[in-house]
C-alpha positions in Angstrom: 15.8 5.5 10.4 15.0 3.9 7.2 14.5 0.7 8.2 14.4 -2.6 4.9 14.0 -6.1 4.5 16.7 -7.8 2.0 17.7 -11.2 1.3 21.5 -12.2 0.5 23.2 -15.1 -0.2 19.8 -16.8 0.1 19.5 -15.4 3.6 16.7 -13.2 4.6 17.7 -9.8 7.0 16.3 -6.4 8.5 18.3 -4.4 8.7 18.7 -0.2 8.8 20.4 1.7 5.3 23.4 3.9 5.7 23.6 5.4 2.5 24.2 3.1 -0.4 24.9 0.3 2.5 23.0 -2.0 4.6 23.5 -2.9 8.3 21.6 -5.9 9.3 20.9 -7.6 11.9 21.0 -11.2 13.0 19.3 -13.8 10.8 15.6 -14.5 11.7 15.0 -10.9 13.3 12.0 -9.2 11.5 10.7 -6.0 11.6 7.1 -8.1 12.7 8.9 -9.0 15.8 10.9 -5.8 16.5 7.2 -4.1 16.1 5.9 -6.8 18.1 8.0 -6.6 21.5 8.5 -3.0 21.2 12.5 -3.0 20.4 12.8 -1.3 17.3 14.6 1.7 18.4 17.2 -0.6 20.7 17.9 -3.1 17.7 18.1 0.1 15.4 21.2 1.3 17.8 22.5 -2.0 18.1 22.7 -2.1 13.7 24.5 1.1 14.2 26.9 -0.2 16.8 27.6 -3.8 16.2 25.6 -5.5 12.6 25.9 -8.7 12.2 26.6 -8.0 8.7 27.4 -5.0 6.2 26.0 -4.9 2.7 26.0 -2.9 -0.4 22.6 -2.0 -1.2 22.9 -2.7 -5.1 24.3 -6.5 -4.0 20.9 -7.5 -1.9 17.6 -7.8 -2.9 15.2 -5.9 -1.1 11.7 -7.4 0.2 8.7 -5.4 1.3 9.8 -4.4 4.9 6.6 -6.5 6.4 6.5 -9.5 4.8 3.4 -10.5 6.6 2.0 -7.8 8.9 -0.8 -8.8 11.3 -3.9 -7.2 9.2 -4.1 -4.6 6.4 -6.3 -1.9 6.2 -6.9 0.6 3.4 -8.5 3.8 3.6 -10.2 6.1 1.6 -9.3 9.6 2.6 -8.3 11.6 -0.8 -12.4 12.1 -1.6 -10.8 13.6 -4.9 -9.6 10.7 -5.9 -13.6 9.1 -5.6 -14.9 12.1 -7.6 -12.1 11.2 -9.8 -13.0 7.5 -10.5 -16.9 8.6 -10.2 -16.1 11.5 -13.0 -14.9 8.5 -15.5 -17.6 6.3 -14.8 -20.1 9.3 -16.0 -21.6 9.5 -12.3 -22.2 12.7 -10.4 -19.1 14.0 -8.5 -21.2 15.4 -5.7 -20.6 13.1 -2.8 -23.3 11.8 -0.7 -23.0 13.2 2.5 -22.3 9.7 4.0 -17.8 10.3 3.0 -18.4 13.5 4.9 -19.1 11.5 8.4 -16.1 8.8 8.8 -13.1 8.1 6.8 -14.1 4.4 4.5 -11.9 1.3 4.9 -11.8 -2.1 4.2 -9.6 -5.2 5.1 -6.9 -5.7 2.4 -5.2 -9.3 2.1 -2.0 -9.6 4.1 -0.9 -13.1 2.9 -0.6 -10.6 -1.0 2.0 -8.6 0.5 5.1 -8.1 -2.5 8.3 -6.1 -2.4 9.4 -2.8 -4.4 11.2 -4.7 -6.7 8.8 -8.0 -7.9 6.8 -8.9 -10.4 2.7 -8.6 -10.1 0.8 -10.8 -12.4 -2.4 -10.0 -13.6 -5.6 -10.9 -11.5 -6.6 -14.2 -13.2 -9.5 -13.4 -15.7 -8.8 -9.4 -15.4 -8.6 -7.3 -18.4 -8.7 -4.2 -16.6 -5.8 -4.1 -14.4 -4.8 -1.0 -12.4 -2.5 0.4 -10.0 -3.1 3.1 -6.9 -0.4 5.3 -5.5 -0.9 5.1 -1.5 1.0 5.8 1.6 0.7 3.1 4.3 1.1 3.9 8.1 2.6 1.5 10.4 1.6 1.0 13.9 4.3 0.9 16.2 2.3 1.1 19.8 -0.9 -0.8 19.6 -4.7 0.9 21.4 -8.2 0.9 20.7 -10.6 3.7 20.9 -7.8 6.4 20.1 -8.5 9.9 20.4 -7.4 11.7 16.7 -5.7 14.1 18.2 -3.4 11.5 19.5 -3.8 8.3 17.4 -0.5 9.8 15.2 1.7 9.1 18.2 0.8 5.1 17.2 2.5 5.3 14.4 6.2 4.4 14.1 6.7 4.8 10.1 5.2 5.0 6.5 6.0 3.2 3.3 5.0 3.0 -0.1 1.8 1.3 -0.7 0.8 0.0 -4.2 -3.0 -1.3 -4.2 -3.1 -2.9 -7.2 -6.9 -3.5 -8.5 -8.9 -6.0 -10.8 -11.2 -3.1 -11.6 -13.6 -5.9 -13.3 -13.9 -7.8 -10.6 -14.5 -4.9 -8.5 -17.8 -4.3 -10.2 -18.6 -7.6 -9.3 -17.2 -7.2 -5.5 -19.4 -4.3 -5.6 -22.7 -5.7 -7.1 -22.7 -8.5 -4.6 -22.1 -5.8 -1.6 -20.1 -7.4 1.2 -17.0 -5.3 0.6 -13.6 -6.0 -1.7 -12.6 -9.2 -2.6 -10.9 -10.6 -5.7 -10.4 -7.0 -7.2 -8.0 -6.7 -4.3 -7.1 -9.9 -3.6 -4.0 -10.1 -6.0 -1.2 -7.6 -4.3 -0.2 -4.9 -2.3 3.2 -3.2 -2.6 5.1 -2.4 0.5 8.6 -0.6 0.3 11.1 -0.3 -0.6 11.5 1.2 3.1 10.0 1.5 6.3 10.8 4.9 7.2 10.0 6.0 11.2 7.8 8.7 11.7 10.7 10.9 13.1 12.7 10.7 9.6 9.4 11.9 7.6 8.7 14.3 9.8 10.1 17.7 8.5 8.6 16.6 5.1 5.1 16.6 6.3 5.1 19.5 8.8 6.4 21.6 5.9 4.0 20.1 3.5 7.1 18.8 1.0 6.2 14.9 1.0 5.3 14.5 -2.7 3.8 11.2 -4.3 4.2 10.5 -7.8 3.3 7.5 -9.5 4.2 6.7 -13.4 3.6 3.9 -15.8 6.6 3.0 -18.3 8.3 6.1 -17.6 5.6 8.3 -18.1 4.5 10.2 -14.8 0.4 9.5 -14.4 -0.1 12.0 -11.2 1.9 14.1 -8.9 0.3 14.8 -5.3 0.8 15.6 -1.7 0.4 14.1 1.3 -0.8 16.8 2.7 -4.0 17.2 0.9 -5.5 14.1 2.3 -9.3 15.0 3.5 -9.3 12.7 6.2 -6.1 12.6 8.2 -3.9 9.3 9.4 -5.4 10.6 13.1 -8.7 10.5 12.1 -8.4 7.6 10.3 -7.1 6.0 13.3 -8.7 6.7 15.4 -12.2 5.8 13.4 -10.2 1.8 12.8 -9.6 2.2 16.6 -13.4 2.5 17.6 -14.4 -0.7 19.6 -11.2 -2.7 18.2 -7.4 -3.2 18.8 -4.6 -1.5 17.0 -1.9 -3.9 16.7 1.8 -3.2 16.4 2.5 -3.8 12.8 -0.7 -3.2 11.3 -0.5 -1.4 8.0 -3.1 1.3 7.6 -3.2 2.7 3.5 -4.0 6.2 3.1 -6.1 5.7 -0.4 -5.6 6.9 -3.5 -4.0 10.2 -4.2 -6.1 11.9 -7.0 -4.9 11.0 -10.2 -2.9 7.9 -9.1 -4.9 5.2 -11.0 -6.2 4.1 -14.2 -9.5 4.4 -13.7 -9.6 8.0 -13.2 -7.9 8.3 -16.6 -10.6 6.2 -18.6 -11.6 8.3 -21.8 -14.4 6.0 -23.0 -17.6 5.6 -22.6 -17.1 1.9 -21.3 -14.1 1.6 -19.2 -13.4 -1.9 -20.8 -12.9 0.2 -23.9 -10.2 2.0 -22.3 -7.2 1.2 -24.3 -4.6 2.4 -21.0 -5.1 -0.5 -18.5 -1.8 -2.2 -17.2 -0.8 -5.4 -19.7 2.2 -7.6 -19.5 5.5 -5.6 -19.7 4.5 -2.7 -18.3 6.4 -1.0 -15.5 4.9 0.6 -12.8 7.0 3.1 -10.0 5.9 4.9 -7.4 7.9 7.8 -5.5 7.6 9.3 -2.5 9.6 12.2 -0.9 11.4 10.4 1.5 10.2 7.5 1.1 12.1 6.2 -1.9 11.0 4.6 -5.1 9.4 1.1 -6.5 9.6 -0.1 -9.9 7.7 -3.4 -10.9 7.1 -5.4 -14.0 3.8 -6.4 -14.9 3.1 -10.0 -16.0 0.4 -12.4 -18.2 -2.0 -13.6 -15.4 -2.9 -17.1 -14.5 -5.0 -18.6 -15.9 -9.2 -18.3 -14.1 -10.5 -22.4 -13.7 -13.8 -21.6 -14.3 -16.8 -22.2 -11.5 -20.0 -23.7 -12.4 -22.9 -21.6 -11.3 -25.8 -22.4 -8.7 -28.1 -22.0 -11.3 -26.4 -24.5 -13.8 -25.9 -27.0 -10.9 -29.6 -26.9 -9.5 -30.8 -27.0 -13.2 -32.8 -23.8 -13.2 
């Protein structure tokens, strides 16, 4: 099933798409609760039998299909797209053998969750703005300490994930050393679907689930699925070790290689690089199966300035 989240008639609804249509469910049932108390499959037969409600797709507006997931993690587990962003940074592209022992990840910001179809400002005070083309897994059945052979079976479905990065503030997120923070802290993408794992299934056995993302038309990278490094499994079960899985936790793949800005810097100093996002651009990512986004960057916010420690103690 491809399972969405649309508002109409200033109502919000889940609901399950049958072609160009939509058949929701009852009004205050979300996918966070469905996930929750483990009845996504019955109210997915009940939208097939009875909906409360049947919709054109091209008369709703469609919503990220979590809205507010319990926790959001994102991985790292393309290492090509590392030696990508390391290659434009003029740093050696051999790895240390640390990425060779457990698949990265960090805690992304749930409350920045957006749909398919908004707007993303700007980080406030960012000049380098950037987008990454990501897959994120959904946990249906929560468990801790899962073995990788098994920790797929936790998943119920995959979406579209857009990680969209202050790259400037990253270099300060990464000077100070306690992990991401305002580079990621402006939104993620989720959507247009939720798709179960079932209906994606004979796409990623045969190796056909192809990512593309472009910016204003023009396509930036193509990829695969497939050639992740670390696999959702391992991933899983590495998040898993010593901690709870939750059912609707949204676990990001990483980058696929080639699906950001910052592997495309052609300058010496990447705040040379003339190709970050600026207002106006529009950004869409594709996935086989999984549908398409298309968002409108916009002017940020303006940054209210912070006095220092130093300026306040008088040193």
């Amino acid at each position: 099933m491809r399972w969405v989240t649309y508002e109409a008639s200033a109502v919000v609804r889940t609901g399950v798409l049958d072609g160009g249509s939509v058949r929701g469910l009852a009004t205050g049932t979300t996918l966070e609760y469905l996930l929750a108390t483990g009845s996504l499959e019955e109210a997915g037969a009940d939208a097939w039998r009875s909906p409360a409600e049947v919709r054109e797709l091209a008369e709703v507006r469609v919503l990220a299909p979590l809205r507010r997931p319990p926790s959001v993690r994102d991985g790292l587990c393309f290492l090509d797209h590392l030696r990508g962003c390391y290659r434009a940074l003029g740093r050696d592209t051999d790895l240390p053998e640390v990425w060779s022992r457990s698949p990265a990840f960090y805690f992304a910001n749930a409350d920045a969750i957006v749909g398919p179809y908004d707007d993303v400002p700007i980080s406030p005070g960012s000049t380098m703005f950037d987008l990454e083309l990501e897959v994120g897994a959904v946990i249906g059945r929560g468990g801790r300490d899962l073995h990788p052979d098994r920790a797929e079976e936790h998943i119920v479905g995959f979406t579209l994930y857009n990680d969209w990065t202050a790259r400037d503030h990253q270099v300060v997120d990464m000077a100070q050393g306690i992990g991401m923070a305002k580079s990621k802290d402006g939104a993620i993408t989720l959507g247009p679907t939720l798709v179960t794992a079932d209906e994606l299934e004979p796409f990623r056995r045969d190796g056909r689930l192809e990512l593309t993302a472009s910016v204003n038309g023009v396509e930036l990278t193509r990829g695969e699925l497939a050639r992740m490094d670390w696999t959702f499994g391992e991933l899983l079960a590495y998040v898993s070790r010593g901690a709870d899985l939750t059912p609707g936790a949204v676990i990001g793949s990483g980058t696929v290689p080639g699906g950001c800005l910052l592997e495309h810097v052609d300058t010496p100093d990447p705040g040379d690089f003339t190709g970050w996002l600026q207002p106006g651009d529009v950004v869409s990512l594709a996935g086989t199966g999984l549908g398409e986004t298309r968002q409108v960057v916009t002017p940020a916010a303006a940054a209210i300035p912070l006095r220092s420690v130093a300026a306040r103690s008088g040193t």
